[in-house]
C-alpha positions as CSV (number, residue, x, y, z in Angstrom):
1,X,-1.4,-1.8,56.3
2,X,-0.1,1.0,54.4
3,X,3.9,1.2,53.6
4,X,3.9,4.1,55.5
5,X,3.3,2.7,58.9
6,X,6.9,1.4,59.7
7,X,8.3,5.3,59.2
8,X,8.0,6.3,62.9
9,X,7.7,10.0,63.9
10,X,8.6,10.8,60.3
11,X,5.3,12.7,58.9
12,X,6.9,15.7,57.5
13,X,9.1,12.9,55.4
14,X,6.3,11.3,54.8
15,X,3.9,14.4,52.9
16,X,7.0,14.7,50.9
17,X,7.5,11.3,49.4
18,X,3.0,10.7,49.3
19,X,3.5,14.1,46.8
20,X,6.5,13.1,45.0
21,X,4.7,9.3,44.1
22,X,1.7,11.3,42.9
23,X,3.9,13.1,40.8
24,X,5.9,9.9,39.5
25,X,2.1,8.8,38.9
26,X,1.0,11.5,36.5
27,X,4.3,11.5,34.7
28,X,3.4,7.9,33.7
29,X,-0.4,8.6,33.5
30,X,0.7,11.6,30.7
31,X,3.0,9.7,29.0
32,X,5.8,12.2,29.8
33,X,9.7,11.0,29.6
34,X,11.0,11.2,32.6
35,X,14.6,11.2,32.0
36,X,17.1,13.9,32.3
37,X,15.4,16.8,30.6
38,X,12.7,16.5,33.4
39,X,14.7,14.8,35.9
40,X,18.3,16.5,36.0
41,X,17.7,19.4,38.5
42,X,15.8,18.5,41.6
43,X,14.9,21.7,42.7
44,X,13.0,22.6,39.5
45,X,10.0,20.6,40.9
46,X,10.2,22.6,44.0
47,X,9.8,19.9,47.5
48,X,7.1,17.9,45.9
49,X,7.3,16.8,42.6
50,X,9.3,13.7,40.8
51,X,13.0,13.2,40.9
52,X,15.5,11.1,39.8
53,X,17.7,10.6,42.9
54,X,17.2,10.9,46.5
55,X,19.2,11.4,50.0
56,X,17.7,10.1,52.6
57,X,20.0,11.0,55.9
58,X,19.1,10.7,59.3
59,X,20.9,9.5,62.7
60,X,21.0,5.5,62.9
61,X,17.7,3.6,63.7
62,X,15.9,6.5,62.2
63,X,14.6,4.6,59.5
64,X,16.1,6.0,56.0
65,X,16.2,2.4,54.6
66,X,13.0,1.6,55.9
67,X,11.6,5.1,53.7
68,X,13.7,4.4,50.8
69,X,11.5,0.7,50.5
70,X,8.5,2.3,51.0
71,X,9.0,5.0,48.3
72,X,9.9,2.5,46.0
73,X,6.4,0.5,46.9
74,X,4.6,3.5,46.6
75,X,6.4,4.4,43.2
76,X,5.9,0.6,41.8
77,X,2.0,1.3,44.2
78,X,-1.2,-0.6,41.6
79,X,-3.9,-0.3,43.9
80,X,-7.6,0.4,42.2
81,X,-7.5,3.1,45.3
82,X,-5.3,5.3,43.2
83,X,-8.0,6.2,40.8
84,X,-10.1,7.9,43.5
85,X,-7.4,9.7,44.8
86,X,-6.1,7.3,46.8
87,X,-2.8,7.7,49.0
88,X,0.2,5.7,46.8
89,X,1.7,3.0,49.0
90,X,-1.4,0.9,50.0
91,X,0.8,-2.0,50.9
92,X,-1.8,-4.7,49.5
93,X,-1.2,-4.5,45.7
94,X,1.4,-6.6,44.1
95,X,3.6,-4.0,43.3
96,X,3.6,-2.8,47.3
97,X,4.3,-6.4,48.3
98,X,6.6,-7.5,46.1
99,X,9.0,-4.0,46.4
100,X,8.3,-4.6,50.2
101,X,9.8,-8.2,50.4
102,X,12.2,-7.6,47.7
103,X,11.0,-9.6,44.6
104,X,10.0,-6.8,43.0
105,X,11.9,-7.2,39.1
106,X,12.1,-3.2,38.9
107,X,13.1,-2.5,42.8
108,X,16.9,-3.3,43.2
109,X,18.2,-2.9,47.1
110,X,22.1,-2.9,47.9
111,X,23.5,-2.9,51.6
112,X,27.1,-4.1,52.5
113,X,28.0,-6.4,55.4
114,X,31.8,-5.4,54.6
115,X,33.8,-2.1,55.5
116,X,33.2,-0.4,51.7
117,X,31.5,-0.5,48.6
118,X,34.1,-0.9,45.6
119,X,34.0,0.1,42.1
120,X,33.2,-2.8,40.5
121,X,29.8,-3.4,42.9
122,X,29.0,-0.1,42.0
123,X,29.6,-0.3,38.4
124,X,27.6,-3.1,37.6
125,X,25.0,-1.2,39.6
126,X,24.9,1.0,38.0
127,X,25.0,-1.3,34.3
128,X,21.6,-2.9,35.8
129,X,20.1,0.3,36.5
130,X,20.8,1.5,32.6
131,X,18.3,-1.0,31.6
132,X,14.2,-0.3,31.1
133,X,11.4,-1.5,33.7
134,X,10.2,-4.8,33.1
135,X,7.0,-3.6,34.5
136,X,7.0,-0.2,32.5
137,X,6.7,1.8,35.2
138,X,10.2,3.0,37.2
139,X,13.1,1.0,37.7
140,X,14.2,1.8,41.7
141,X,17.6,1.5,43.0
142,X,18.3,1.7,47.0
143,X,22.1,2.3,48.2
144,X,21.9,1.7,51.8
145,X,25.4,1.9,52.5
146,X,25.9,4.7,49.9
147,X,28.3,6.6,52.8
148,X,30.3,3.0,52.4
149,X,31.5,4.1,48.7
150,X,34.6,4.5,48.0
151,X,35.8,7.2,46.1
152,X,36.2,5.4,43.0
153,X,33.1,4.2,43.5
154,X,31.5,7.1,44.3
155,X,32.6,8.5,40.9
156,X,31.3,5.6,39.1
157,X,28.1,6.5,40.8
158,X,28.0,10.5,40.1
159,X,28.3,9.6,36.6
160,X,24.8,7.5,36.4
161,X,23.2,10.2,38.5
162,X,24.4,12.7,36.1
163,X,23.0,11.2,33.3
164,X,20.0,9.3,34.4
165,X,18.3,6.3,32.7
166,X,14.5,7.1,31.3
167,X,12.2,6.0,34.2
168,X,15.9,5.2,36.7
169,X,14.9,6.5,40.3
170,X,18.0,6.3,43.2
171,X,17.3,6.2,46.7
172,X,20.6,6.9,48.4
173,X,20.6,6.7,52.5
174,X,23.7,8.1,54.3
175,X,23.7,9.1,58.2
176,X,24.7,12.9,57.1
177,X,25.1,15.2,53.7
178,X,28.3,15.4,54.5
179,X,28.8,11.3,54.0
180,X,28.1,12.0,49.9
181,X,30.0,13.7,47.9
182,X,29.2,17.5,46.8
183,X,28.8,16.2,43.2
184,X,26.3,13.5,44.3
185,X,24.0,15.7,46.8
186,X,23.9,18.1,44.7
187,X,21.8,16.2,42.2
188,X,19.5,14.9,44.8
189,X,16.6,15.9,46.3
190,X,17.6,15.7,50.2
191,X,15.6,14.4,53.3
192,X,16.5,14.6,56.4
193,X,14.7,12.1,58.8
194,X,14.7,12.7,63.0
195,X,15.2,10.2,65.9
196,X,11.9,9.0,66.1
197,X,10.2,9.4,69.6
198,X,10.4,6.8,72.2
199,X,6.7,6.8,72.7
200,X,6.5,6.1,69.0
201,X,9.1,3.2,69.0
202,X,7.8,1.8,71.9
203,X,4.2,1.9,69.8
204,X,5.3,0.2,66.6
205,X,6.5,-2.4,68.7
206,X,3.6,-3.0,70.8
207,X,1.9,-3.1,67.4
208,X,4.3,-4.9,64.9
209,X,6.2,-7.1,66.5
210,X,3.3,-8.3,69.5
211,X,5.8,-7.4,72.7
212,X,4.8,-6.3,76.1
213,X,3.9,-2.7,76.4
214,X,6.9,-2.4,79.7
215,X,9.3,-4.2,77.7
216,X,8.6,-2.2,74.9
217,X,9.1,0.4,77.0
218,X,12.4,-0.3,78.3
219,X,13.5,-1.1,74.9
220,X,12.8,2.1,73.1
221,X,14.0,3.9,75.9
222,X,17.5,2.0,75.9
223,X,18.0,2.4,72.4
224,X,17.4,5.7,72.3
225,X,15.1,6.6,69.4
226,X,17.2,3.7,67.2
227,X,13.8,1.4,66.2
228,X,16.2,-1.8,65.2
229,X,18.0,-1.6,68.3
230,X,14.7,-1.4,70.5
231,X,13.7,-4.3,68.6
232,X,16.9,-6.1,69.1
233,X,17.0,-5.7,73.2
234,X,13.4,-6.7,73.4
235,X,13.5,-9.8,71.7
236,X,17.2,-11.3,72.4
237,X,17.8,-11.7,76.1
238,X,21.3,-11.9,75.0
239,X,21.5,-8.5,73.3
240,X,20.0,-7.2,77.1
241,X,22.7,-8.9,79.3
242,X,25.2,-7.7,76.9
243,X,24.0,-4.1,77.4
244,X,24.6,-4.5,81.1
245,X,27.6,-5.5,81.1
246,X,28.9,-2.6,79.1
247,X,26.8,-0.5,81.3
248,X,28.9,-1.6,84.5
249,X,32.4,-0.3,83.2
250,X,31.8,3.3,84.8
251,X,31.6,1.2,87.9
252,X,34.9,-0.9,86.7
253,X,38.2,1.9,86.1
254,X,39.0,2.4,90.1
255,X,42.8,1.0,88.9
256,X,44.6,0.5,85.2
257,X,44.1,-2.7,86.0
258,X,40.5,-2.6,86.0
259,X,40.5,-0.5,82.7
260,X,42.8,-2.5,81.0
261,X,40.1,-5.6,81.9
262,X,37.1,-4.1,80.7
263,X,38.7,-2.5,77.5
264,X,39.8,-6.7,77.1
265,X,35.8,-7.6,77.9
266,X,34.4,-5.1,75.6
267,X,36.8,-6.3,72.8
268,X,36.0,-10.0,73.3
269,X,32.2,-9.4,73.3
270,X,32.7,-8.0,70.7
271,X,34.4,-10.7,68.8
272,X,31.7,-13.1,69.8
273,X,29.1,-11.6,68.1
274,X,31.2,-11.6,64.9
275,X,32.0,-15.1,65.4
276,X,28.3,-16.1,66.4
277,X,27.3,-14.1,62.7
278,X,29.7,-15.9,61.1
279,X,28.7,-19.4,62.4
280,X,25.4,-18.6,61.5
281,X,26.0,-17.6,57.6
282,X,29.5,-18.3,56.9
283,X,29.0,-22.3,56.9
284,X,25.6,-21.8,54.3
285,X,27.3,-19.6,52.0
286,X,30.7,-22.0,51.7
287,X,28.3,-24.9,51.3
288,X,26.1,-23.1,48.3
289,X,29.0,-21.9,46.4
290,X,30.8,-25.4,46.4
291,X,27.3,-26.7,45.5
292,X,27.4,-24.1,42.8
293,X,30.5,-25.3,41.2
294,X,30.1,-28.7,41.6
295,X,32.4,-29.8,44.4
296,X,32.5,-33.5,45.5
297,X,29.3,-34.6,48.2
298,X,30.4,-34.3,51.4
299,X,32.1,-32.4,53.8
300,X,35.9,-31.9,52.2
301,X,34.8,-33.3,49.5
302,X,37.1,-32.1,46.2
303,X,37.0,-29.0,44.6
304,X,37.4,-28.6,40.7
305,X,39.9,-27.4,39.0
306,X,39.6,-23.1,38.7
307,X,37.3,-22.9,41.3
308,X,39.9,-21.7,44.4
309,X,39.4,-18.2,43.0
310,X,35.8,-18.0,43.9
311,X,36.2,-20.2,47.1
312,X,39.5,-17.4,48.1
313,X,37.5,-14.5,46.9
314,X,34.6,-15.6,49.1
315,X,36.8,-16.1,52.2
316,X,37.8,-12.5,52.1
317,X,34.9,-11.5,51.8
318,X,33.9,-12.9,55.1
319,X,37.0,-11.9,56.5
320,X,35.8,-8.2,55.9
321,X,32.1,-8.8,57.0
322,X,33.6,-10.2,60.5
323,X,35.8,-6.8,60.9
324,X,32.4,-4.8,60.3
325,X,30.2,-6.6,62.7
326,X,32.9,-6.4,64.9
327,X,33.2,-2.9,64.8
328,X,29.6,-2.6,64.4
329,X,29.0,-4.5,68.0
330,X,31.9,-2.3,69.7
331,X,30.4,0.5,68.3
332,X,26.6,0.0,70.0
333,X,28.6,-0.6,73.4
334,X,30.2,2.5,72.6
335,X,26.8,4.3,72.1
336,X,25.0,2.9,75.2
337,X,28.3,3.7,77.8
338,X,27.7,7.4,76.0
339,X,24.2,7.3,76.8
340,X,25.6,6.4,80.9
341,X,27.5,9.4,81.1
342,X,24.6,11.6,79.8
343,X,22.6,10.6,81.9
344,X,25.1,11.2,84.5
345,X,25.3,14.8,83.3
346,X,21.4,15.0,83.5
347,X,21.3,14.1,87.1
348,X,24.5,16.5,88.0
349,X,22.3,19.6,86.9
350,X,18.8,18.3,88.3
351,X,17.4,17.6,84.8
352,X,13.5,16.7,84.9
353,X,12.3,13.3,83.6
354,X,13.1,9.3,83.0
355,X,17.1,8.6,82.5
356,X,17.9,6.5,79.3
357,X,18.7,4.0,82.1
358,X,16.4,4.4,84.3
359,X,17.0,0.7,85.3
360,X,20.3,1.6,86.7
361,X,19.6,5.0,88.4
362,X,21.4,4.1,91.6
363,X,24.8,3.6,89.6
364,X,23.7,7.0,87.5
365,X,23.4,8.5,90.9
366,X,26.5,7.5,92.1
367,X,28.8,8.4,89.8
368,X,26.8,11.5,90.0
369,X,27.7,12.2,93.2
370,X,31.9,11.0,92.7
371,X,32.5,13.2,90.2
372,X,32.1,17.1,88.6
373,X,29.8,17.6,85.3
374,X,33.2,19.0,83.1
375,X,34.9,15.6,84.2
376,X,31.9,14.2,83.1
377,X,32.2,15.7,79.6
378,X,35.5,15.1,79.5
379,X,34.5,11.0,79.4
380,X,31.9,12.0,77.1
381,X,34.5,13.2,74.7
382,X,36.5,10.2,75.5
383,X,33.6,8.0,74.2
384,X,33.3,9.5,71.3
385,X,37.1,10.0,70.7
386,X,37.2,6.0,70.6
387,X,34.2,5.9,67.9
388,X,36.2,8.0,65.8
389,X,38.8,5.9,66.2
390,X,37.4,3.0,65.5
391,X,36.2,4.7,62.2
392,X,40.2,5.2,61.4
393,X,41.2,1.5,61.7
394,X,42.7,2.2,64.5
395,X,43.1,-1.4,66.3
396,X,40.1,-1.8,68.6
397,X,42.1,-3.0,71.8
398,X,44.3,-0.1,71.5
399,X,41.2,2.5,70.8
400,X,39.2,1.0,73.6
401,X,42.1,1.1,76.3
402,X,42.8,4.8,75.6
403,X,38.9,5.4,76.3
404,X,39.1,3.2,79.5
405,X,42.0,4.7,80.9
406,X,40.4,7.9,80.0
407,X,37.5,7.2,82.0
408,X,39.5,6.7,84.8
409,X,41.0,10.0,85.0
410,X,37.8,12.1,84.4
């Protein structure tokens, strides 16, 4: 199975990155340097050759993480294959396997479960990518987050990508170029990945992941083109019942009452999933680090001395990570009462075809029918007004009341 396989919908990307790992592979084949003098300016080797830093963007569930991975396999790519012209990336060879599941010594992957990526994260990222490949072939860096930097950290960054490392390759994903600084992009070769189609996310997981072709379907249909979502609804009732109750608020904000309940429900549902994330990794992690610095056996057992740092730093780091999945949660509710209205809108002007929720096209059809398409656009723009809010800090009782009571009024 090639490393390819997972980037749904994505062959254009996919040409680009195959041509560019050739190219990595005859710089190494000719013995060539590869740092800045040939690196520095991405457009000298037009869309195809080698570069030192990348941008993937693309809308969430696209898949820019999953193409950063498999660009570093193909870059880190042994097989045999390769000397007949093979395509880099067979996903066999160590190099592919290891860069795949992340034990790879030269392929380094960073992805934040807080709000923001700080400057000293990024600096000693940026001290470990300074250092040769083990394997003498490219030492890979992926930022996942790298629209989470802040702007210290950013800087930190610039100043790495400026001056690259011999054999250094970044792999930056952000959902936009606008989401990285001028500086940055402008020292990166850009890629700009697409929603994958449904029929294509509805494949992969017929084919990966072994589920029913209808609830594959329904899945990739639901989530909209986002492939972890899809995956997520058809394999976690849960994720599916929560879904529907979002989807019922259009149905819910007859009174202020009623919105100022269902703003309270969304909220709440939300804070459950942080709190089921953090019973599930917060307990492990407390428990390795006192194990790490040698607490007393048992549960409460005592701490020694100059250890509360660590213990206080990693509370607050948990602290953070349960705001983010918070907001992360609220956020996919968010998307999916968006995805109501359009298809609202869609049956309001007679649009053709199968409704993101086709499942609930009697609701769709009846709130239709109560209401004008500009008052539909209107709670649209309410939707989305509450996202960017969210984004701001705002609190997310406050942000998700407005939208309600929005709703309401039309």
């Amino acid at each position: 199975m090639s490393v390819w396989d997972d980037l749904v919908g994505q062959e254009q990307v996919v040409e680009q990155l195959v041509a560019a790992a050739r190219s990595a592979r005859a710089v190494l084949e000719g013995g060539r340097s590869s740092g800045a003098e040939e690196q520095a300016a991405p457009a000298a080797a037009g869309t195809t050759g080698m570069t030192h830093a990348w941008l993937f963007t693309g809308p969430p569930g696209s898949g820019m993480a999953t193409a950063a991975r498999a660009f570093a396999a193909a870059l880190q790519c042994t097989s045999p294959d390769l000397e007949l012209g093979g395509v880099p990336g067979c996903g066999f060879c160590e190099g592919c396997h290891t860069a795949l599941i992340g034990s790879h010594a030269d392929v380094e992957s960073v992805r934040t479960d807080v709000l923001s990526i700080g400057v000293k994260e990024t600096r000693e990222l940026v001290r470990s990518a300074s250092m040769s490949p083990a394997g003498g072939r490219w030492q890979v860096i992926i930022l996942e987050d790298s629209d989470r930097l802040t702007e210290g950290a950013a800087n930190v960054l610039l100043k790495a990508i400026e001056e690259p490392a011999q054999r250094t390759v970044w792999l930056l994903c952000a959902p936009s170029v606008e989401d990285a600084l001028p500086t940055i992009r402008s020292r990166c070769r850009l890629l700009v990945l697409r929603t994958p189609p449904v029929a294509a996310v509805a494949d992969v997981l017929v084919r990966r992941d072994g589920i029913e072709p209808e609830m594959a379907a329904f899945a990739a249909r639901a989530a909209q083109g986002h492939i972890g979502r899809a995956r997520r609804l058809a394999l976690d009732a849960g994720a599916r019942e929560r879904r529907a109750e979002v989807l019922k608020l259009p149905l819910r904000v007859a009174d202020l009452g009623a919105c100022l309940a269902g703003a309270q429900s969304l909220v709440d549902a939300a804070a459950a999933d942080a709190k089921q994330v953090a019973e599930e990794v917060d307990a492990k992690e407390t428990e390795d680090l006192r194990a790490a610095l040698g607490a007393a056996a048992g549960v409460g057992g005592r701490m020694p001395r100059g250890t509360a740092g660590a213990m206080k730093e990693l509370e607050d780091r948990q602290k953070r990570r349960a705001t983010r999945t918070q907001r992360d949660s609220l956020d996919r509710a968010l998307i999916d009462l968006s995805s109501f209205y359009r298809d609202v809108l869609a049956v309001q002007f007679g649009a053709a075809g199968e409704l993101s929720n086709e499942e609930m096209r009697a609701a769709v059809e009846r709130v239709a029918g109560e209401s004008r398409p500009e008052g539909t656009l209107r709670r649209i723009e309410a939707v989305l007004a509450c996202r960017t809010a969210l984004e701001r800090n705002v609190a997310p009782l406050l942000a998700v009341e407005a939208m309600a009571v929005a709703l309401r009024a039309g």
